[in-house]
C-alpha positions in Angstrom: 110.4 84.1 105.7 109.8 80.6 106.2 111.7 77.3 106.8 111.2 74.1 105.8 113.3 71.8 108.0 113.9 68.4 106.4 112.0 67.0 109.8 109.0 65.3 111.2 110.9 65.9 114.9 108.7 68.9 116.5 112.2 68.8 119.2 114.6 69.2 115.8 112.7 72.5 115.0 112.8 74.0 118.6 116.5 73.2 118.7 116.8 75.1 115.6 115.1 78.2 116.2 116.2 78.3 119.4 120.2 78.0 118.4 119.3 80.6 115.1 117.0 82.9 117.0 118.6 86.0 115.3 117.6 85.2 111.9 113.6 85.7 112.6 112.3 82.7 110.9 109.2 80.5 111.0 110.3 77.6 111.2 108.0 74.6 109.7 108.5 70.8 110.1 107.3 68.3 106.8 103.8 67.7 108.8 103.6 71.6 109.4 104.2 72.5 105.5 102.1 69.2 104.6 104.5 66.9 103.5 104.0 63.3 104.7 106.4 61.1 102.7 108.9 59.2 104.8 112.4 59.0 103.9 114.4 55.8 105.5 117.5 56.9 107.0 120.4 54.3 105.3 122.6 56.9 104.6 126.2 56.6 107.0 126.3 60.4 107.8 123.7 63.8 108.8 125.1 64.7 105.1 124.2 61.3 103.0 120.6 61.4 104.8 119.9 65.2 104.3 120.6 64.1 100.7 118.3 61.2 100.7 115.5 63.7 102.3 116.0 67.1 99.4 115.6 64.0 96.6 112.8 62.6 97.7 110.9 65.7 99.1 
C-alpha cells in the first residue's frame, strides 16, 4: 500500500517509515506522487496546518 505524506520534506518521510517500519508501506512525499502545490503554513498547531494541507491537496 502506499502513502501520501502531506510533505515536500524527503527527512519527514524517512522519519516516518523509520518510526512505522512494521506497517510495510511505501511511503511517498507530494513531489514523489506529483503534487506541487504549496501550502503556506499560518495555521498555530501540526493539527491547523495538516488541515490547511488535506483542503488544498
Amino acid at each position: 500500500m502506499k502513502l501520501v505524506v502531506a510533505t515536500h520534506n524527503k527527512g519527514k518521510i524517512a522519519e516516518f517509515a523509520q518510526m512505522l517500519a512494521d506497517l510495510q508501506l511505501e511511503w511517498l512525499s507530494l513531489d514523489e506522487a506529483g503534487v506541487t502545490a504549496d501550502v503556506e503554513e499560518t495555521g498555530l498547531t501540526f493539527a491547523a496546518n495538516a488541515w490547511l494541507k488535506a483542503e488544498a491537496y
